[in-house]
C-alpha positions as CSV (number, residue, x, y, z in Angstrom):
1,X,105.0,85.3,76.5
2,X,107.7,85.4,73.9
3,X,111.1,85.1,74.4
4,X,114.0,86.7,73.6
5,X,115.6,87.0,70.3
6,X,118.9,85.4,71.1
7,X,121.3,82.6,69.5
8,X,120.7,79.5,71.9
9,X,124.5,79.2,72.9
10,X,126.0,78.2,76.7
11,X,127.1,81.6,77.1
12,X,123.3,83.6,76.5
13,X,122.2,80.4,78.3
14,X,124.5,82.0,81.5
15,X,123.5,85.6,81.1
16,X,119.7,84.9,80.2
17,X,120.1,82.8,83.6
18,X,121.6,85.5,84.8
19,X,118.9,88.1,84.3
20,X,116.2,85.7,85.4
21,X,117.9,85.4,89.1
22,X,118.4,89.6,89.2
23,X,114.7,90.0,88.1
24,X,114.0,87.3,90.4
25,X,115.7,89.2,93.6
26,X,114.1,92.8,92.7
27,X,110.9,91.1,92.3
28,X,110.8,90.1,95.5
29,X,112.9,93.5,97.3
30,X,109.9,95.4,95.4
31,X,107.2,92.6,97.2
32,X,108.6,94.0,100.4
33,X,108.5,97.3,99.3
34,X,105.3,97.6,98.1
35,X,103.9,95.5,101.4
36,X,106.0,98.0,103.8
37,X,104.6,101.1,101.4
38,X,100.6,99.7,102.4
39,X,100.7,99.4,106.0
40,X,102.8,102.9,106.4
41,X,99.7,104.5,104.1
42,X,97.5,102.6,106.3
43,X,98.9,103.9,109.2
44,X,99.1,107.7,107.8
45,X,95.4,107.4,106.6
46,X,94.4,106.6,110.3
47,X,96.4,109.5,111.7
48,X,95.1,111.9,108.7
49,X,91.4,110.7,109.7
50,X,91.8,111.2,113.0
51,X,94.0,115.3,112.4
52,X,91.5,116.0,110.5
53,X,88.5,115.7,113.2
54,X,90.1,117.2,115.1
55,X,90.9,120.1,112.5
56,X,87.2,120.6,111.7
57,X,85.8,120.7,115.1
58,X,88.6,123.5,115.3
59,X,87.7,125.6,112.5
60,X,83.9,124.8,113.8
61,X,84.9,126.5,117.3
62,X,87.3,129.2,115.8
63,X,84.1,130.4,113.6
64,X,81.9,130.4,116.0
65,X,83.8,132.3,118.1
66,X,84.6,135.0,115.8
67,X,80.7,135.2,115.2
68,X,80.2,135.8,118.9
69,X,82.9,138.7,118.2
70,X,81.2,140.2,115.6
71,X,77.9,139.8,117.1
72,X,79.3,141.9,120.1
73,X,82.0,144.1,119.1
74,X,80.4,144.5,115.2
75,X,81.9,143.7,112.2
76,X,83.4,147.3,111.2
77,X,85.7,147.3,114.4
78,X,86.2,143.2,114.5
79,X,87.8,144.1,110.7
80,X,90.2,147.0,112.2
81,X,91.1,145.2,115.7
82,X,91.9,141.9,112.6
83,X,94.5,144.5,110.5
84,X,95.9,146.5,114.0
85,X,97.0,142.8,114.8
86,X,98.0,140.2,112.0
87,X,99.1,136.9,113.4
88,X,102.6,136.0,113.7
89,X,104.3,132.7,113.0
90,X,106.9,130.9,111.6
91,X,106.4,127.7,109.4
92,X,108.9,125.5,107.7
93,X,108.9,122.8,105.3
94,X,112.0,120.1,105.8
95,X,112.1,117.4,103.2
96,X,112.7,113.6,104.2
97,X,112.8,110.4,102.7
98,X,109.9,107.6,103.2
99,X,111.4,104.4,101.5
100,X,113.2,106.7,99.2
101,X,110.0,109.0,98.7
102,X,110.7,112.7,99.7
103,X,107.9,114.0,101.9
104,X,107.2,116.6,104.0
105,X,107.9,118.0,107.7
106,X,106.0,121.1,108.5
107,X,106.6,122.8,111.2
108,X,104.2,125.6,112.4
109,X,105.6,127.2,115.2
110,X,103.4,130.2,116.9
111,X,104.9,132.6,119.6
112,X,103.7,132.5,122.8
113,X,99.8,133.3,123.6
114,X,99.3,136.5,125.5
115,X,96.3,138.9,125.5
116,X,96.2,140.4,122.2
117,X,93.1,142.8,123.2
118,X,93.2,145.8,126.0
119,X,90.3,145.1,128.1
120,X,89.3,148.6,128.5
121,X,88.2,149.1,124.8
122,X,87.8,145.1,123.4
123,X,85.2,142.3,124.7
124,X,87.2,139.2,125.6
125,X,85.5,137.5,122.8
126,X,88.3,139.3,120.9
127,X,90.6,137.2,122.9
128,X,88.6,133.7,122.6
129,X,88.2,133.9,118.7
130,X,91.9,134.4,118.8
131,X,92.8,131.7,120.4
132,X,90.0,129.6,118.7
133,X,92.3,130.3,115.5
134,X,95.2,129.8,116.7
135,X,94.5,126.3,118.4
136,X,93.0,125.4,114.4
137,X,96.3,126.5,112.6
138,X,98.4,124.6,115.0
139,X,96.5,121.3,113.7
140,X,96.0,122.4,109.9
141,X,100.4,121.9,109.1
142,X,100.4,118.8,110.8
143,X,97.3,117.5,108.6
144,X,98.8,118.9,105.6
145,X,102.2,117.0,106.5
146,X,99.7,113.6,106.6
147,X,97.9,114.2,103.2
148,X,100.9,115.2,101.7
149,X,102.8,112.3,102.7
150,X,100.2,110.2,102.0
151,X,99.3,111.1,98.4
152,X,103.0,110.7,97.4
153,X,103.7,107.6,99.0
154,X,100.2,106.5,97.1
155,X,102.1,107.4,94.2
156,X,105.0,105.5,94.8
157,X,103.1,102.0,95.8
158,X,101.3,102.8,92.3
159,X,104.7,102.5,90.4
160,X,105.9,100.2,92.6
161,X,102.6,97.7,91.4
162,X,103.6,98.5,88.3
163,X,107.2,97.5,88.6
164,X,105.7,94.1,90.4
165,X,103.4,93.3,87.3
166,X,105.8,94.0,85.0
167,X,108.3,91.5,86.5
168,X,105.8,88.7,86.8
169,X,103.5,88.7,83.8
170,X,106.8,90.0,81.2
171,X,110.2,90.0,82.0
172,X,110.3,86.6,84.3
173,X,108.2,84.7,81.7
174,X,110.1,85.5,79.1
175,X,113.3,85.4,80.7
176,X,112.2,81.6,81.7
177,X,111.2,81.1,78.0
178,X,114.5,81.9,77.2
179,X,115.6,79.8,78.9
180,X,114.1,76.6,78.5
181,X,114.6,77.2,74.4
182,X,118.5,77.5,74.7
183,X,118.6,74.6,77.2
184,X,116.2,72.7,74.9
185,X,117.8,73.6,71.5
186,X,121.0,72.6,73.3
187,X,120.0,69.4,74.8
188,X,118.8,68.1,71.3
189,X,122.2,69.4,69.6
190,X,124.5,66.9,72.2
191,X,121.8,64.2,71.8
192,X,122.3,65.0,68.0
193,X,126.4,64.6,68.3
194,X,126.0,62.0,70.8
195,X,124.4,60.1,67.5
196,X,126.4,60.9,65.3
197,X,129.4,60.1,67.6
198,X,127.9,56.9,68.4
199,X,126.9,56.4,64.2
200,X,131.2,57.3,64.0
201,X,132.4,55.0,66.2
202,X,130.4,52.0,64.6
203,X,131.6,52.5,61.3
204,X,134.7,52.4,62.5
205,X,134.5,49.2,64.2
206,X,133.0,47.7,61.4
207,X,135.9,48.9,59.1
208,X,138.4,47.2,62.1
209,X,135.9,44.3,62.1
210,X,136.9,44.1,57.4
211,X,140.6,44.6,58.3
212,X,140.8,41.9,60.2
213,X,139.1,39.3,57.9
C-alpha cells in the first residue's frame, strides 16, 4: 500500500498518528454499524416473509370471492355496484430514521366496515368480496413499509461495507506505512547525530588529550 507523500518530520509523525487513531475509531463505529444494520434486515426480511403470506392468501381469498360475485350477480352489475361504491380510506406515509436511514411508516387507515350492499337487490357475496378486499389492503401498506425499509437499509449496509473495506485494505495501511517511514527515517537521523555527536566529542578530547602534552 503506498504511503503518503509527506516530509518525515515529528510534527506529520503526530498528525499521520493522528489520522491512523480517527480511522481506527470509525472503523470500528462502522463494524458496529454495519453488524446492527444485518440483524435489523434480518429481522425485517422475517417479518416481510411472513406479511407477505399472509398478503397472498389475502388477495387469493379477495379474488375468489369476487368471482363467486360475478358468477352470481354477473359481471355487468358487479362493475356498476364497483363505481356506485368506491372504497374509502386514508393512508399516510411518515418518514423515520433507521441508523440514520430514512424509511417509511404507512399507515392505511379504513373506516369502519358496515354493509355496503341492500339486501333486497345485492347477493351477500357483494358483501364477502368486499370485505375479502378490504382485509388484503389492510396487509399490502404494512408489507410495503417492510420491503421498503428493507431495500434501503440494504443499501446502506452496502455503503457501509464499502466504507469498512476502504478503511482496512487503504487508508489504515497506508496511514501505518506512514508511519513507520517517518518513525524509521527519524530514528536513523538521531542515530546519525548521535554519531556524529559521539565522532565531535572524541576529537575534542583528543585535541585536550595534545594540549596537555
Amino acid at each position: 500500500m503506498p504511503r503518503l507523500k509527506v516530509s518525515p518530520t515529528r510534527s506529520n509523525l503526530l498528525t499521520v498518528r493522528q489520522r491512523l487513531e480517527l480511522a481506527r475509531q470509525g472503523h470500528r463505529l462502522l463494524e458496529r454499524k454495519r453488524d446492527v444494520l444485518m440483524v435489523e434486515i434480518m429481522r425485517l426480511i422475517e417479518d416481510a416473509e411472513r406479511i407477505r403470506a399472509l398478503v397472498q392468501e389475502r388477495y387469493a381469498r379477495a379474488y375468489a370471492a369476487i368471482e363467486e360475485a360475478r358468477v352470481a350477480e354477473g359481471s355487468e352489475r358487479l362493475r356498476r355496484f364497483a363505481l356506485a361504491h368506491p372504497p374509502v380510506a386514508a393512508l399516510q406515509i411518515t418518514p423515520r430514521s433507521v441508523m440514520g436511514v430514512v424509511v417509511p411508516t404507512v399507515e392505511y387507515d379504513l373506516p369502519a366496515e358496515r354493509p355496503a350492499f341492500g339486501p333486497g337487490n345485492s347477493s351477500v357475496l357483494l358483501d364477502a368480496a368486499r370485505t375479502a378486499w378490504r382485509d388484503a389492503f389492510a396487509l399490502t401498506g404494512e408489507l410495503a413499509e417492510k420491503v421498503t425499509t428493507v431495500w434501503r437499509l440494504s443499501l446502506e449496509l452496502r455503503r457501509t461495507q464499502r466504507r469498512v473495506n476502504a478503511l482496512e485494505n487503504m487508508f489504515i495501511p497506508s496511514y501505518q506505512e506512514t508511519v513507520a517511514y517517518i518513525q524509521g527515517t527519524l530514528d536513523e537521523k538521531d542515530r546519525e547525530d548521535l554519531f556524529r555527536s559521539k565522532r565531535a566529542q572524541e576529537r575534542l578530547r583528543a585535541q585536550h588529550d595534545e594540549a596537555t602534552l
